[in-house]
LUMROMAR-20266 format. One line per 3 residues: number of its first residue (from 1); their letters; for each residue y, x, z of N, C-alpha, C, O. Coordinates in steps of 0.2 Angstrom, whole numbers, plus 5000, padded with zeros to 4 digits. Atoms other than C-alpha are relative to their C-alpha. Layout:
REM LUMROMAR-20266
NUM = A = Y/X/Z/Y/X/Z/Y/X/Z/Y/X/Z | ...
***
This chain:
REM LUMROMAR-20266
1 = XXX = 4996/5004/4996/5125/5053/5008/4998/5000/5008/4992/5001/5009 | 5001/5000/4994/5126/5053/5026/5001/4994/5004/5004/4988/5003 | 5001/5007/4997/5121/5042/5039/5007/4994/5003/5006/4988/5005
4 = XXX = 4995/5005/4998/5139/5035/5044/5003/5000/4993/5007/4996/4994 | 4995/5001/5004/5146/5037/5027/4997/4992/4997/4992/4990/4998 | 5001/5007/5003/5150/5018/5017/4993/5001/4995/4991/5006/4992
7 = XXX = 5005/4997/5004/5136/5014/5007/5002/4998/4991/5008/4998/4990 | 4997/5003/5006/5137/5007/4987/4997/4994/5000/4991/4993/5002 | 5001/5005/5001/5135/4990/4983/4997/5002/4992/5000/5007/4990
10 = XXX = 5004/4999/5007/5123/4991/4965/4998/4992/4998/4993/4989/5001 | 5002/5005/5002/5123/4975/4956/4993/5001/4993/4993/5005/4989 | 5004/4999/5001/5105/4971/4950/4999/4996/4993/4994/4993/4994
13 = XXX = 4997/5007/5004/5109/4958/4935/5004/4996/5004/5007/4999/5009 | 4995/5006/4997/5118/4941/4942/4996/4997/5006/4998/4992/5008 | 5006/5004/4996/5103/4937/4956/4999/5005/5005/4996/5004/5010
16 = XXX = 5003/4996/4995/5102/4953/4966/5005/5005/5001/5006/5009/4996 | 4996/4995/4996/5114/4965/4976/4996/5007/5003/4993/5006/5008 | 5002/4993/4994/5106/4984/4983/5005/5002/5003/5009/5005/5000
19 = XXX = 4998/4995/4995/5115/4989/4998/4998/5007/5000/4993/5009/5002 | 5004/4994/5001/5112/5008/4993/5003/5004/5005/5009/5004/5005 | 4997/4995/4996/5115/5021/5007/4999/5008/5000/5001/5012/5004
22 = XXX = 5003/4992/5004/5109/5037/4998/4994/5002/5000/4990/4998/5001 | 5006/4999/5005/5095/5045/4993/4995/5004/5003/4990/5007/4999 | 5004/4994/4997/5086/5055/5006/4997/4993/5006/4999/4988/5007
25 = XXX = 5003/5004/4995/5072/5047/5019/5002/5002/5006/5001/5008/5006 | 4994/5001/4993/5082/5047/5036/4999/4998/5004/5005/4995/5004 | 5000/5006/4993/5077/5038/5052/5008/4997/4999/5008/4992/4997
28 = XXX = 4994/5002/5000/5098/5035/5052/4999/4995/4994/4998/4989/4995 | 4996/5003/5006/5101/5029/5035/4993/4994/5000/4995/4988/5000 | 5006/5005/4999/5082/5017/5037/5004/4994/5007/5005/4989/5005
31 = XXX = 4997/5002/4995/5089/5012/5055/5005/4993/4996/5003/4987/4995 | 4995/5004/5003/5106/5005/5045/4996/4993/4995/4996/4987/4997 | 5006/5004/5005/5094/4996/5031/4998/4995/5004/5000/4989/5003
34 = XXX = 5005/5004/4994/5084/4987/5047/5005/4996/5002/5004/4989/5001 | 4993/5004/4997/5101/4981/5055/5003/4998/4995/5008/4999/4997 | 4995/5004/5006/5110/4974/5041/4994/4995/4999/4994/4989/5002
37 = XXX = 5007/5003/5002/5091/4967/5035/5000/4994/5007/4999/4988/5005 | 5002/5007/4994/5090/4956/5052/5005/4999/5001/5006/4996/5006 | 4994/5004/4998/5109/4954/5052/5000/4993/4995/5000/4987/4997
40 = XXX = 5002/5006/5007/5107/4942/5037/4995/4994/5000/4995/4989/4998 | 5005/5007/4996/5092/4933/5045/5002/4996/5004/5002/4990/5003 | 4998/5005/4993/5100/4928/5059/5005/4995/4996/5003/4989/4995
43 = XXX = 4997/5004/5004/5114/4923/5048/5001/4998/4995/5007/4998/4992 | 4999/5001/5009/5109/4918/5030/5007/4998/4997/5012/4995/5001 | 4995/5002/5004/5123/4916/5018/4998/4995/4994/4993/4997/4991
46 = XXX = 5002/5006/5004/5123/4899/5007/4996/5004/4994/4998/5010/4992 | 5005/4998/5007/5110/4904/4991/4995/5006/5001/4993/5008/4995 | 5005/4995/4999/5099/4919/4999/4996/4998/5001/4995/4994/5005
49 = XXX = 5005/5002/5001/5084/4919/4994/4994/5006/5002/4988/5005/5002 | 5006/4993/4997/5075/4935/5001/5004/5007/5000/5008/5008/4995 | 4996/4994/4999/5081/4953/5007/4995/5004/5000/4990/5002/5003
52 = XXX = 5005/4996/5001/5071/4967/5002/5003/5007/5003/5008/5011/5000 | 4996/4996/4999/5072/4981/5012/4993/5008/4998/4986/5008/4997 | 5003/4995/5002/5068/5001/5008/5000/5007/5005/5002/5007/5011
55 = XXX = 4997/4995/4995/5069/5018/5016/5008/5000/4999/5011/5002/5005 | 4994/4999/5001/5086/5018/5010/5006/4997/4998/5012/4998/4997 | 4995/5004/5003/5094/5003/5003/4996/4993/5002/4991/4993/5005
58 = XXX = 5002/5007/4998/5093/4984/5004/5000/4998/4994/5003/5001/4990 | 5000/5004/5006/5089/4972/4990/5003/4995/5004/5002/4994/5010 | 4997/5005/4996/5099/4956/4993/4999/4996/4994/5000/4998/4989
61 = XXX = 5001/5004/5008/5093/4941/4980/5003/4995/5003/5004/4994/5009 | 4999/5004/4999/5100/4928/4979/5004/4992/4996/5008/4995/4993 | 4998/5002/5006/5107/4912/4968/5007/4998/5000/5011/4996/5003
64 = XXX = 4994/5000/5000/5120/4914/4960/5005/4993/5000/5011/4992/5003 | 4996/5008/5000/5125/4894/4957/4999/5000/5007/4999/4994/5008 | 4999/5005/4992/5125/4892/4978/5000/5006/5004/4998/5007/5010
67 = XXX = 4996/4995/4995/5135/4910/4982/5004/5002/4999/5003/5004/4993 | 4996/5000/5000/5151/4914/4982/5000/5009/4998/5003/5012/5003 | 5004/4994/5002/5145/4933/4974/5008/5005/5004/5007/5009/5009
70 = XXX = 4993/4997/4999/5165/4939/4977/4998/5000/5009/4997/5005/5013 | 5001/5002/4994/5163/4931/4995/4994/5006/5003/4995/5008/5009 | 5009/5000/4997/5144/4939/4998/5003/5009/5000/5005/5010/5005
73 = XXX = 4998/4995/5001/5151/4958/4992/5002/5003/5008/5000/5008/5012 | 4994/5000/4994/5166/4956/5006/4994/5002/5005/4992/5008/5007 | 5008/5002/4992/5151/4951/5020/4997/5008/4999/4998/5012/5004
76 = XXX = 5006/4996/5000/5139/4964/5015/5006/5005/5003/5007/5006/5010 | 4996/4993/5000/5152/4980/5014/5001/4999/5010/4999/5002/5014 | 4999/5000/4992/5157/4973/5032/4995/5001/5005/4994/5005/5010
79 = XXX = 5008/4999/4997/5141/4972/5038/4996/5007/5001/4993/5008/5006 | 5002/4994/5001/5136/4988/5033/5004/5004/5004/5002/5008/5009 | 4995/4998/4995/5149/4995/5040/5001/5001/5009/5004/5005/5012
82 = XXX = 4998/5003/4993/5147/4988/5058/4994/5007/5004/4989/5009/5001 | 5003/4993/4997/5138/5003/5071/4992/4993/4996/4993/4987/4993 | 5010/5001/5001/5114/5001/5067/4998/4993/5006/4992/4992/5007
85 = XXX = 5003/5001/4994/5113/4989/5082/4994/4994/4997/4994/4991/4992 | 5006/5002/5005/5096/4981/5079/5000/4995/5007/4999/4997/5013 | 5000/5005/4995/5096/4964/5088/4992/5001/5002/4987/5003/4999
88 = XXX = 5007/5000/4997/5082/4962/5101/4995/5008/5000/4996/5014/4998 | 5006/4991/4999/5066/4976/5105/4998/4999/4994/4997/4993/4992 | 5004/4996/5004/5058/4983/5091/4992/4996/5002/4990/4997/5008
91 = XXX = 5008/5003/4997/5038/4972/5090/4997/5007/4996/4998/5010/4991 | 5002/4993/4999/5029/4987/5093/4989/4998/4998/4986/4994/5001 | 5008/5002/5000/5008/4987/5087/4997/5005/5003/4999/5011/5002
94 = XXX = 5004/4994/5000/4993/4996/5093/4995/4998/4996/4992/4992/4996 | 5005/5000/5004/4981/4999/5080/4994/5005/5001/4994/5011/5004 | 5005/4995/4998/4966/5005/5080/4997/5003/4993/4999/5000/4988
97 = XXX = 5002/4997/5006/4957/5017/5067/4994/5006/5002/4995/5010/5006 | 5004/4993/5002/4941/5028/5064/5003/5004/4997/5005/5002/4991 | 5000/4991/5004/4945/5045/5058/4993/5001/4999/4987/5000/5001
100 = XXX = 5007/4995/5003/4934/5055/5047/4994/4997/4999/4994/4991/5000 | 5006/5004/5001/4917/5052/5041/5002/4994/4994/5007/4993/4991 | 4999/5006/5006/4914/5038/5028/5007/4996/5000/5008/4993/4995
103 = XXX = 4996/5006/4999/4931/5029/5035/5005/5006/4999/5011/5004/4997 | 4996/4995/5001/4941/5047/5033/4998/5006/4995/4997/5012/4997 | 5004/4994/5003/4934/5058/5019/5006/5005/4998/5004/5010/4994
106 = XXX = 4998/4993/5002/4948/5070/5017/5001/5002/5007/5006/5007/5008 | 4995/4999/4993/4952/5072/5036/4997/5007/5001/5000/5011/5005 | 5003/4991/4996/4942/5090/5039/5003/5003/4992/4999/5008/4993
109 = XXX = 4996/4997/5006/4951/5097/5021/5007/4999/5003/5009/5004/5005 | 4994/4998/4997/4967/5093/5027/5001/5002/5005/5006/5005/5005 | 5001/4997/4996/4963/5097/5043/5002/5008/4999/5007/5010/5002
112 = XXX = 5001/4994/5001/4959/5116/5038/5008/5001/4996/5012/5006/4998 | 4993/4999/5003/4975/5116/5028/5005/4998/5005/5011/4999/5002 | 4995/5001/4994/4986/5111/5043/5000/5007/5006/5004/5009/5009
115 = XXX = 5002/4994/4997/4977/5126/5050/4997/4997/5009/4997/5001/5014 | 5005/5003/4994/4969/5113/5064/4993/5000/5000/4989/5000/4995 | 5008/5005/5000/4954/5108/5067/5001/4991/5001/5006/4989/5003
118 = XXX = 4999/5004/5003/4947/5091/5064/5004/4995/5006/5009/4991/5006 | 4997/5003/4992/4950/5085/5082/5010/5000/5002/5014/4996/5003 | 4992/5001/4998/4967/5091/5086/5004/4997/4994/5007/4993/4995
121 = XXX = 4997/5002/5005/4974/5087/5069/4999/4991/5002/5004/4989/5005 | 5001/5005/4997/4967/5068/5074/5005/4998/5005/5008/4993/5004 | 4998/5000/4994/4977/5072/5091/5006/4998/5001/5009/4995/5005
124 = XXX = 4991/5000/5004/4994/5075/5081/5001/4994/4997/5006/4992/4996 | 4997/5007/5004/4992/5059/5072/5002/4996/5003/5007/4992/5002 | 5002/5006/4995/4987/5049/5088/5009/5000/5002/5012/4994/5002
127 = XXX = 4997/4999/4995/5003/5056/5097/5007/4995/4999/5010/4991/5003 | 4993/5004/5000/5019/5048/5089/5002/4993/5000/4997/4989/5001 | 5001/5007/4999/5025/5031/5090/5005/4999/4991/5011/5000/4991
130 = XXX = 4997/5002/5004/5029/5026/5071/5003/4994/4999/5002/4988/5001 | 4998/5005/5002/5039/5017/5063/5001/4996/4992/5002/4999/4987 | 5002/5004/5007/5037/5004/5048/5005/5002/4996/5010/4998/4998
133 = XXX = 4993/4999/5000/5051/5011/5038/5000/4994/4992/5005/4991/4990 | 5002/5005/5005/5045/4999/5022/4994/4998/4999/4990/5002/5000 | 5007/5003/5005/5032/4988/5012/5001/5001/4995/5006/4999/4993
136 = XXX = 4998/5000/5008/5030/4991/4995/4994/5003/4998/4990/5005/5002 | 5004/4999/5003/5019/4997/4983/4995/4998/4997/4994/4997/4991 | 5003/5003/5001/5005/4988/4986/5000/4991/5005/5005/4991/5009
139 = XXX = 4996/5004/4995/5005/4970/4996/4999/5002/5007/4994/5005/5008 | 5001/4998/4994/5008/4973/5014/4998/5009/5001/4993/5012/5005 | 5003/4993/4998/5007/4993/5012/5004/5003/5004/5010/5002/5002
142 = XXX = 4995/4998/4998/5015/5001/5024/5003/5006/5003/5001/5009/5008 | 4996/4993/4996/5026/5017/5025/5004/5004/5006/5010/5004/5007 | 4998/4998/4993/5026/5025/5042/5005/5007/5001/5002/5012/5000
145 = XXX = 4997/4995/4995/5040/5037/5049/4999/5002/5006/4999/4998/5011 | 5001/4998/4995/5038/5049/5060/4994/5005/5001/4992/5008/5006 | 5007/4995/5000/5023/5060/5055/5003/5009/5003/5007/5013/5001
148 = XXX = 4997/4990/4999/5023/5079/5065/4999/5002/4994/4994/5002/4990 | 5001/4995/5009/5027/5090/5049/4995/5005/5000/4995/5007/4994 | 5008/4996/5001/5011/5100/5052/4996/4998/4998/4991/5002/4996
151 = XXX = 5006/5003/5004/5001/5087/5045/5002/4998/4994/4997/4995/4991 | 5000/5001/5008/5009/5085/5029/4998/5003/4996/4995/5009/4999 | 5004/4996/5001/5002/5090/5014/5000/4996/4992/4999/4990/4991
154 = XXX = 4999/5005/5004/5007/5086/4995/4993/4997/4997/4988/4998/4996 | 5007/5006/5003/4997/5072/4988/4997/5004/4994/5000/5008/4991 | 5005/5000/5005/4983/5073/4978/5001/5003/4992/5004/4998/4990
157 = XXX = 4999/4999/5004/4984/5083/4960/4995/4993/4995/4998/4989/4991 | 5005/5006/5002/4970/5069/4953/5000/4994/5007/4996/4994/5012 | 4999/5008/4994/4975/5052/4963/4991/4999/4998/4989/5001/4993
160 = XXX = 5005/5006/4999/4958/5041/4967/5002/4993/4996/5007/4991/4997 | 5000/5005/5002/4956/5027/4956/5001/4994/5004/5005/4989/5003 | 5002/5007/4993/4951/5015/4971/4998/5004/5006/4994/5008/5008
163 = XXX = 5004/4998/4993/4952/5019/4989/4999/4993/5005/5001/4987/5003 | 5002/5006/4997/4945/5006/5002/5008/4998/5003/5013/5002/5004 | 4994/5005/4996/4957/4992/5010/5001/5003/5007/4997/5006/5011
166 = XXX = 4999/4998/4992/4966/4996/5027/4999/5009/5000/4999/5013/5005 | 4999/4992/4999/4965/5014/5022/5006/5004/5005/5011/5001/5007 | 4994/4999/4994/4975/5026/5036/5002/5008/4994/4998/5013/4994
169 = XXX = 5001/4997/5005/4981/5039/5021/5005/5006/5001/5010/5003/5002 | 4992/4997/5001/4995/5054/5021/5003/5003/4993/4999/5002/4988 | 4995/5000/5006/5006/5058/5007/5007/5006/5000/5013/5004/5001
172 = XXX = 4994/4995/4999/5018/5073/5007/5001/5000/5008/4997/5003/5011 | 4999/5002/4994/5026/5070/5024/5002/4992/5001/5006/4989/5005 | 5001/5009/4995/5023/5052/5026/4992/5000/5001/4988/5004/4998
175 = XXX = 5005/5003/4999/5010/5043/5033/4998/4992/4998/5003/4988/4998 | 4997/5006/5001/5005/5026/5029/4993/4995/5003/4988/4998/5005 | 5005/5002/4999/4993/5011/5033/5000/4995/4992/5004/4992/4990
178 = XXX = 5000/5002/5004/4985/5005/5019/4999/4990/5002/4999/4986/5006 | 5000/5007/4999/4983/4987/5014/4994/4996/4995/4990/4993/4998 | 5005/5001/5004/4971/4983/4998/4997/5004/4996/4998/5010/4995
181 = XXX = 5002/4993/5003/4961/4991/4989/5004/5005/4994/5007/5001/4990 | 4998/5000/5007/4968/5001/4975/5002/5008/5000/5001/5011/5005 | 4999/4995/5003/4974/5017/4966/5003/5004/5007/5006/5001/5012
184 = XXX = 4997/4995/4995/4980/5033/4979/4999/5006/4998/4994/5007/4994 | 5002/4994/5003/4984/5051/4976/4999/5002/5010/4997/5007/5012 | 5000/4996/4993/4986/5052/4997/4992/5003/5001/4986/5003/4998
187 = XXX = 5006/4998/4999/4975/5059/5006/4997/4996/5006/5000/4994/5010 | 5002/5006/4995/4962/5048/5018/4999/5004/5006/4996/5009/5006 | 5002/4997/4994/4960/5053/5035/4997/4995/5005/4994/4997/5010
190 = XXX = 5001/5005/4996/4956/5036/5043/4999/4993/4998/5003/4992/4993 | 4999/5007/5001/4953/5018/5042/5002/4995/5006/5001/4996/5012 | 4998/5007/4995/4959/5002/5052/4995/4993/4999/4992/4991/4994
193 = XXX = 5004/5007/5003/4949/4986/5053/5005/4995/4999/5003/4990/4996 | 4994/5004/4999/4967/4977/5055/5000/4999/4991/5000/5004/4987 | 4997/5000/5006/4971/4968/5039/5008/4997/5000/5011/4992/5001
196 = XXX = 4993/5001/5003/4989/4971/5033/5003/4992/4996/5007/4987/4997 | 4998/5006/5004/4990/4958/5021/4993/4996/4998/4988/4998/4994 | 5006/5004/5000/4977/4943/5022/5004/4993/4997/5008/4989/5001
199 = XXX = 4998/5010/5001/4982/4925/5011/4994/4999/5002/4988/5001/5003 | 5003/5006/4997/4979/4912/5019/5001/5001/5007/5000/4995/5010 | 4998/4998/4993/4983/4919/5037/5009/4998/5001/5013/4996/4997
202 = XXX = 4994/5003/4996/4999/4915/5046/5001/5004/5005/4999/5003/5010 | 4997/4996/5007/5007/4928/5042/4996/5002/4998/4991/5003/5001 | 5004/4996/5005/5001/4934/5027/5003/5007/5001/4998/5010/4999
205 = XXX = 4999/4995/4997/5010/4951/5031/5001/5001/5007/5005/4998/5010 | 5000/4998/4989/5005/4958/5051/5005/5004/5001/5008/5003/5006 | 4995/4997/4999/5020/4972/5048/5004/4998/4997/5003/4996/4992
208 = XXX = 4993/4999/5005/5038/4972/5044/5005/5006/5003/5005/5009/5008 | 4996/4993/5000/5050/4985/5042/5004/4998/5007/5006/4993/5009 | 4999/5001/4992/5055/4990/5060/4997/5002/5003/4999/5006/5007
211 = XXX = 5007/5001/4995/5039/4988/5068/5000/5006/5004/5004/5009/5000 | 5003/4995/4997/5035/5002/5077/4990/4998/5000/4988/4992/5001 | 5007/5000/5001/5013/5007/5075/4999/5005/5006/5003/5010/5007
214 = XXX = 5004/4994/4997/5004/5018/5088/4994/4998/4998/4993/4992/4998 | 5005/4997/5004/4987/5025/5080/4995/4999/5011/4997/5001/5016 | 5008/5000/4995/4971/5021/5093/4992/4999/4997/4990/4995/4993
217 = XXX = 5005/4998/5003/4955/5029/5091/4993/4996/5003/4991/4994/5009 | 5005/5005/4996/4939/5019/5090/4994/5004/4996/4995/5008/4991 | 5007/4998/5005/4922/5024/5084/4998/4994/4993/4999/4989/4992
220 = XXX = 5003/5006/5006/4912/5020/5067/4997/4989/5002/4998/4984/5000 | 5004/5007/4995/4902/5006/5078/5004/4995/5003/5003/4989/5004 | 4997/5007/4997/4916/4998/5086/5006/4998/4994/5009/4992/4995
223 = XXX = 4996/5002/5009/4926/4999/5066/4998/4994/4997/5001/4989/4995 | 5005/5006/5004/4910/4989/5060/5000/4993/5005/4999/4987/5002 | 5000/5007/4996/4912/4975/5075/5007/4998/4999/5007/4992/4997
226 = XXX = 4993/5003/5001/4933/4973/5073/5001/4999/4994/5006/4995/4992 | 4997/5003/5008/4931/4973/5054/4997/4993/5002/5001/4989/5004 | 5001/5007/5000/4920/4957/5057/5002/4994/5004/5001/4988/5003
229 = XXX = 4996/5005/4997/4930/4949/5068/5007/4997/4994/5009/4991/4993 | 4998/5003/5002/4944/4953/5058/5001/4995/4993/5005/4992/4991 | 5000/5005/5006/4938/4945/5044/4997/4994/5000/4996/4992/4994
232 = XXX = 5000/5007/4997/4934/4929/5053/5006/4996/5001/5006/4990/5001 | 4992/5002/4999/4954/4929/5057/5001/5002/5005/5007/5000/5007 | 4997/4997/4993/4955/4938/5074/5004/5007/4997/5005/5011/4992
235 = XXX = 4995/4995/5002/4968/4949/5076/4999/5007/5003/5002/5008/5008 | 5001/4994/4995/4963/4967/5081/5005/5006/4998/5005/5013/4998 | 4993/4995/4998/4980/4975/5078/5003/4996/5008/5004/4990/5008
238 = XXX = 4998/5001/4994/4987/4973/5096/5008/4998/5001/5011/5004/5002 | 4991/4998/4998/5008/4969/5099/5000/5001/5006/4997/4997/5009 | 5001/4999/4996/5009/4977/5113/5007/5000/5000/5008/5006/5000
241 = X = 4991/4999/5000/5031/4976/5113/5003/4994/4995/5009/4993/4994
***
């Protein structure tokens, strides 16, 4: 599907609508997801109850006793329909991350298979400005768009049982930032002291789909002083937009 063609409405049982826009990861077809996604915030309709959005489709839930499903259909297809335009700027974060070492143990392996070194490969990570294109997997995990294609690299034959929280990981050609601890076939190149998803914090997820991330490099020593902050409740992801 292409990024201007209509998308499909896909009913999920009686409680949940997908906006699907087809099947390929897309800056365009993500875009469109993003703008329908915060067209719908701005203007709830009677009985939604949360909108879940993906690389390429929307989840739209909602209860059936207090929505007019025929009515809700109409709206979306329209919606969808309307040019990507994404109200307001884009909240933009700077993050910070050690590379390599204890906090990046695959980063000089993929490195050499990029046919970098450990440093410029590092350099290629720092340079683009991504974007959050979803949360899923794990809570607050999140899938970065925008990775230079020289640093891909398909994942892991034998995944990792457990990789640490705040992982900075790649995966084919995505990037992503991790959020708890847990299973990975990616590969590690970095960590953050930034916690993604912390209950009891306000918010309990620091990204949402949209966001734009820039990657800033700190040392092991200055990792070990911003995890302890972070984990006091200071905020050492930056919004800098």
């Amino acid at each position: 599907m292409t990024a201007d063609a209509a998308p499909r409405l896909l009913d999920c049982g009686d409680t949940a609508i997908s906006v699907d826009y087809g099947n390929a990861v897309d800056p365009a077809l993500n875009a469109r997801v993003t703008a329908l996604d915060r067209a719908l915030q701005a203007e709830p309709f009677p009985g939604l109850v949360e909108c879940v959005p993906s690389y390429r489709a929307l989840m739209v839930h909602f209860d059936p006793l207090a929505t007019d499903v025929a009515a809700l259909r109409t709206r979306l297809l329209a919606l969808a329909a309307a040019p990507p335009v994404v109200a307001g700027p884009r909240r933009r974060w700077q993050v910070p991350v050690a590379y390599g070492g204890p906090h990046g143990a695959d980063l000089d392996d993929i490195a050499a298979y990029a046919s970098l070194s450990p440093a410029d490969f590092v350099e290629a990570h720092l340079a683009p400005v991504y974007t959050v294109m979803m949360i899923g997997f794990l809570p607050g995990f999140s899938y970065l768009g925008g990775l230079d294609p020289r640093l891909s690299r398909p994942r892991r034959k034998v995944p990792r049982p457990l990789i640490p929280a705040s992982s900075i990981s790649i995966g084919g050609d995505q990037t992503a930032v991790g959020s708890v601890a847990g299973p990975s076939g990616w590969h590690l190149i970095g960590r953050t002291p930034a916690l993604p998803f912390a209950p009891g914090r306000e918010p309990v997820f620091l990204f949402d789909a949209g966001d734009e991330i820039v990657f800033t490099p700190i040392s092991p020593r200055e990792w070990d002083n911003l995890s302890s902050r972070a984990a006091a409740g200071a905020s050492v992801a930056v919004r800098v937009a």
